[in-house]
N, C-alpha and C positions, 0 to 999 in steps of 0.2 A: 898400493891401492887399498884403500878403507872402505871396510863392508860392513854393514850395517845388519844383523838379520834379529826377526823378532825374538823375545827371549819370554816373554810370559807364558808361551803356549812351554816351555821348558821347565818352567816350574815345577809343573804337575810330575810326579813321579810313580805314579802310582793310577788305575783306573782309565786307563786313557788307548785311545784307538783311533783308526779312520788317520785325518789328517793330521793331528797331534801326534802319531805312530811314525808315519811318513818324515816329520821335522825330529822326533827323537832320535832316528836312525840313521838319518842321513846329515844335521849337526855335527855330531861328533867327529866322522867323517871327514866333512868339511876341515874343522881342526886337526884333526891327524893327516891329511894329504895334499892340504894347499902349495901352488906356490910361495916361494920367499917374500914374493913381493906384494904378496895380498897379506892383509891384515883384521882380522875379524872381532867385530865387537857384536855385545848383546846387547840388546833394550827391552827391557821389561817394564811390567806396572802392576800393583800389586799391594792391597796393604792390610793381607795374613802375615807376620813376620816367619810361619813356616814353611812356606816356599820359597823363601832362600833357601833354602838346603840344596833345593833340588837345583838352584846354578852355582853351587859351590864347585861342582864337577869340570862344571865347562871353566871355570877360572883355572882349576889346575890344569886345563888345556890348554890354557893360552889364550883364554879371550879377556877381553873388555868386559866388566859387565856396565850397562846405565842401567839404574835402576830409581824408579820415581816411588817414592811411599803415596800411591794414588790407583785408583782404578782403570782398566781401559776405559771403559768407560770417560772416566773425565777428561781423558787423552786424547777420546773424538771430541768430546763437545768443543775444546781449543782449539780444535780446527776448526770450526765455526767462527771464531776469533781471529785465524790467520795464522794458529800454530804450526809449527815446521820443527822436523826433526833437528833442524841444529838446534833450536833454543832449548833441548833434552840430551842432547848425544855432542855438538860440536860437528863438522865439517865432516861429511860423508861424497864417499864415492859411487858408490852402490849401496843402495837399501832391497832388502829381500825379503819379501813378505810371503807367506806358507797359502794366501788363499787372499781374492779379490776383497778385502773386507777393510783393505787400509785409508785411513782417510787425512794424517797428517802432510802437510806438503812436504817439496825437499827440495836444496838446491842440483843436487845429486843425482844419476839413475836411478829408477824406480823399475825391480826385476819382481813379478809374481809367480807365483804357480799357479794354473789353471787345471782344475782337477776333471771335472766335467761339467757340463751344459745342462744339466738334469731339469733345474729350477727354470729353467726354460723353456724345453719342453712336452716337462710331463709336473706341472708344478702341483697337478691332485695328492701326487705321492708322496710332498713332501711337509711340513710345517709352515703356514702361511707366511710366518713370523721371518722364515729364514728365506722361504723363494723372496720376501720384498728388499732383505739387505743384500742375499746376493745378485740378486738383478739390478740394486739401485748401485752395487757397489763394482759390478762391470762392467757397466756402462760409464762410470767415471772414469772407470781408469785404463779403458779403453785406449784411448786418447793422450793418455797422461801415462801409463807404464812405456818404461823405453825398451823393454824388453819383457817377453813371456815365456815361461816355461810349462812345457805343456806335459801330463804325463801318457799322452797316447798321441798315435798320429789321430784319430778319432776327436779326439777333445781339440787339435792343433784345426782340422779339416771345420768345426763346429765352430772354433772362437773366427778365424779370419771371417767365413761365411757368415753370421752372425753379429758381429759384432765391428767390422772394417777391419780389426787387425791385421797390418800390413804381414805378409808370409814372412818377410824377411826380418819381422822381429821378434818372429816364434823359433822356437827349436823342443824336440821332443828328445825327452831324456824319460826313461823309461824309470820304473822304483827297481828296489833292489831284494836281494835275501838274505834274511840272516843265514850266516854257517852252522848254527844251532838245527838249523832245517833240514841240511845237508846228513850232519853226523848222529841223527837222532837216534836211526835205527839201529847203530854200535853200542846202542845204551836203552837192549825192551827191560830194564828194569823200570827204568824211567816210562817206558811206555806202561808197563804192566800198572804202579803206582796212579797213574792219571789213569786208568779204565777202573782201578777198585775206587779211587778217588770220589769218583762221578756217576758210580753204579752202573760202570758199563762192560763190567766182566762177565757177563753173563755170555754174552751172544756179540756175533759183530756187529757195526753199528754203521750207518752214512754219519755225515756230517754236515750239517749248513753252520757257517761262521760267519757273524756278521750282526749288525745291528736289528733288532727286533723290530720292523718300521716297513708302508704298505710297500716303499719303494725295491725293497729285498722277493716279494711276492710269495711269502710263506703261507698261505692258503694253497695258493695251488699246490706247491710240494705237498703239503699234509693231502690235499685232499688225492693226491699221485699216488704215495705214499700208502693212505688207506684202500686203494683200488688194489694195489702191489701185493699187501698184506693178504686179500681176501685171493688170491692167486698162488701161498704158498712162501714169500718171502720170510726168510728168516732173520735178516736185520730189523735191530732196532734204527730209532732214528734221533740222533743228541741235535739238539739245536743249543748253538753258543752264541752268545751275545748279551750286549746289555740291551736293556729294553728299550725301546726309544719311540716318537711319536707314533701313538695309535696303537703300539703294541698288547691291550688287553682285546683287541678284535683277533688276534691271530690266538690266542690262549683261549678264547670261545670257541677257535671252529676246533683246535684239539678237547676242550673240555667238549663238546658236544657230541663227541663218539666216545664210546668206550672203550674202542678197540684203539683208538690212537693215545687216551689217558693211559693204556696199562705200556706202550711202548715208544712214545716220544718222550723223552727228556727232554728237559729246558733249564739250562745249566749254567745260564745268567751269566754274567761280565767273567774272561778268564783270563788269569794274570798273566805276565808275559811271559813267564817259567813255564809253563803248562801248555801253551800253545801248541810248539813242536811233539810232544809226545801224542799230544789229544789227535793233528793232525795224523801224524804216524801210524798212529793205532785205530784210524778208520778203514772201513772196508772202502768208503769212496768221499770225497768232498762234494759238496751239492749247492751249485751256485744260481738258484733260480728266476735271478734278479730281473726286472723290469727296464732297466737300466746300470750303465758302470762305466766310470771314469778308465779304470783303469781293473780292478780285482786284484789286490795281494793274495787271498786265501788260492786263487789258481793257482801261480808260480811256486809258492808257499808250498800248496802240496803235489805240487809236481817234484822239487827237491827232494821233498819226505817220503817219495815213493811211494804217492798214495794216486788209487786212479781221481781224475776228475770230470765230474760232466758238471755244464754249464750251457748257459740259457745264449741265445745268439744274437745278444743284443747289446749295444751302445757298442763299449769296447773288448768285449770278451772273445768275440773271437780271434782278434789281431795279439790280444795277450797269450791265448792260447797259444795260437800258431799253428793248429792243426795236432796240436798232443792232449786235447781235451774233447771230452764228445759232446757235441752241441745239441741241440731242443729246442723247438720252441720256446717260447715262453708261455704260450698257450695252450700247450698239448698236454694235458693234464694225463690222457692215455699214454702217450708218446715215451716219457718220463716215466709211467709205471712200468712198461714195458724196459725200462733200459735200467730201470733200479732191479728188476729180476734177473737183466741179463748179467749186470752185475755181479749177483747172487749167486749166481749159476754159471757162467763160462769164464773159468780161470785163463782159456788161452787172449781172449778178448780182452780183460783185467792184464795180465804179463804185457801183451801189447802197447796197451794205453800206459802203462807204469814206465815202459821201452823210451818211449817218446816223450813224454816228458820231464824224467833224469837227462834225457839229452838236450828239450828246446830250455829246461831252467838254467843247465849249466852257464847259460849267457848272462843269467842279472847277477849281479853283487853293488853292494851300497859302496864300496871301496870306486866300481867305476862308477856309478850314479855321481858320486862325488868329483871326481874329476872334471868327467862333461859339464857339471855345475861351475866349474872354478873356472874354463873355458868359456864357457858361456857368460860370465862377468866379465873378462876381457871382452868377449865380443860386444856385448850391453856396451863397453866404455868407449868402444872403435865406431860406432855408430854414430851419424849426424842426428845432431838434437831435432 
């Protein structure tokens, strides 16, 4: 069986999150746990000649690379023309694409990942630019992928509803954790190094990880946060992430108090090294979001043995599973009150830390990988 998965989004080596994070991790994977009888190539486009470097890795894995001296970009507009992935790659089985945004034809299966529905609906949250392609781009391929991967039962219960997707050509395969997650805390040197790093030795701290953008809903935490503050809290508060659309409206309502300029950080893009430690060495992870496909940073720090609250909305709670404390999204009170209790009842922290080390033990990108490889058989068992 010849599998086809995209390879530009693999170039990048550096800077990179969200769904790029999701296909770096799970890739390699792929290569190291297939069966015999699957065969995996790349396709790329691309014409920086340093981002080759960054699939010179996956060639000593064992893959194919195709690679075109061209942009994506000009690889859509061919499809305009009637381009297909054979006239680039040759004769595919399965093509895999990381997000509904593909637009070359194929003689082949056609397998997506369906991350979530957001651009859907709550499109205020997001960048106009992006709700119009991924909605013009689910809807093509609605019809047209022979198979979806979904990564929540949430996003799986949203596309059939939504979109027709027959049930029986979704499957939900859940993301995974890195090990780095797991064995952080046998290494607080590592942890201590990333708190002097970041200026967060002082005091303990929460943590929100994640893109700086209205869909994350950091206002209200800040504004939770500074109700907390005025009540006695002695954490500070790191916000991590790269900035992303709209993000100088969330840096006004922290620049607009004084009390939140002397004790939020805003610790901009962190590389993939530093993750695990920053995670580790929070008092709590803080996922206030509006919406969510799926949340790494929960599972993430639930490995890391760090407690987690989160907001109860899209797919957070079923990622949870009941080892994270949920909130509103609303309750700006609600939230202050739970960032104290934080602050203050260690048996309550022990508890939530209890549960989940236990509900994370379940993901690993090793099985992510598997179910994926499975999942292309099943894609190929289906009537067209």
């Amino acid at each position: 069986m010849k599998i086809l998965l995209e390879g530009h989004r693999l170039a990048r080596v550096s800077n990179f999150g969200g769904i790029d994070s999701y296909w770096h991790k799970l890739v390699p994977e792929l290569l190291a746990r297939h069966p015999v009888e699957q065969d995996f190539s790349l396709f790329s486009a691309f014409l920086n000649p340093k981002h080759g470097r960054g699939l010179s890795a996956y060639r000593k894995r064992g893959a194919r690379v195709h690679h075109w001296w061209a942009s994506p970009e000009w690889l859509d507009a061919s499809a305009r023309f009637g381009g297909q992935v054979e006239w680039y790659c040759g004769k595919q089985d399965i093509v895999h694409v990381p997000e509904p945004l593909w637009k070359l034809s194929t003689r082949g299966r056609l397998v997506v990942t369906a991350h979530d529905l957001m651009y859907l609906h709550h499109p205020q949250y997001l960048d106009p630019r992006w709700v119009a392609r991924l909605q013009e781009g689910t809807e093509r391929l609605a019809s047209k992928a022979a198979y979806w991967v979904c990564v929540s039962e949430h996003t799986q219960r949203d596309l059939v509803k939504n979109y027709g997707v027959p049930l029986g050509r979704t499957e939900v395969i859940y993301h995974g954790i890195e090990e780095r997650f797991r064995s952080v805390n046998d290494q607080p040197e590592q942890i201590q190094r990333v708190r002097e790093q970041f200026s967060l030795a002082a005091r303990p701290y929460f943590l929100f990880l994640g893109s700086v953008e209205p869909k994350k809903n950091l206002p209200m935490l800040l504004e939770a946060y500074a109700k907390a503050l005025d009540k006695g809290l002695q954490a500070d508060l790191a916000v991590a992430g790269r900035a992303g659309w709209k993000a100088e409206a969330v840096r006004a309502v922290a620049g607009a108090n004084p009390k939140l300029q002397e004790r939020v950080k805003f610790l901009g893009f962190i590389d993939q090294e530093d993750l695990a430690p920053l995670t580790a060495g929070a008092q709590a992870m803080v996922l206030p979001s509006r919406y969510e496909g799926f949340g790494m940073p929960v599972i993430e720090a639930m490995a890391a043995a760090t407690v987690v609250l989160c907001s109860d909305r899209g797919a957070l709670p079923e990622v949870a599973g009941g080892a994270a404390e949920l909130f509103d999204a609303d309750d700006v009170d609600g939230l202050a009150e739970l960032l104290l209790r934080v602050d203050q009842d260690s048996t309550f922290c022990e508890n939530l830390t209890a549960k989940g080390l236990q509900h994370s033990a379940s993901f690993s990108w090793s099985k992510c990988a598997e179910q994926h490889c499975a999942a292309y058989s099943k894609a190929m068992s289906l009537p067209r």
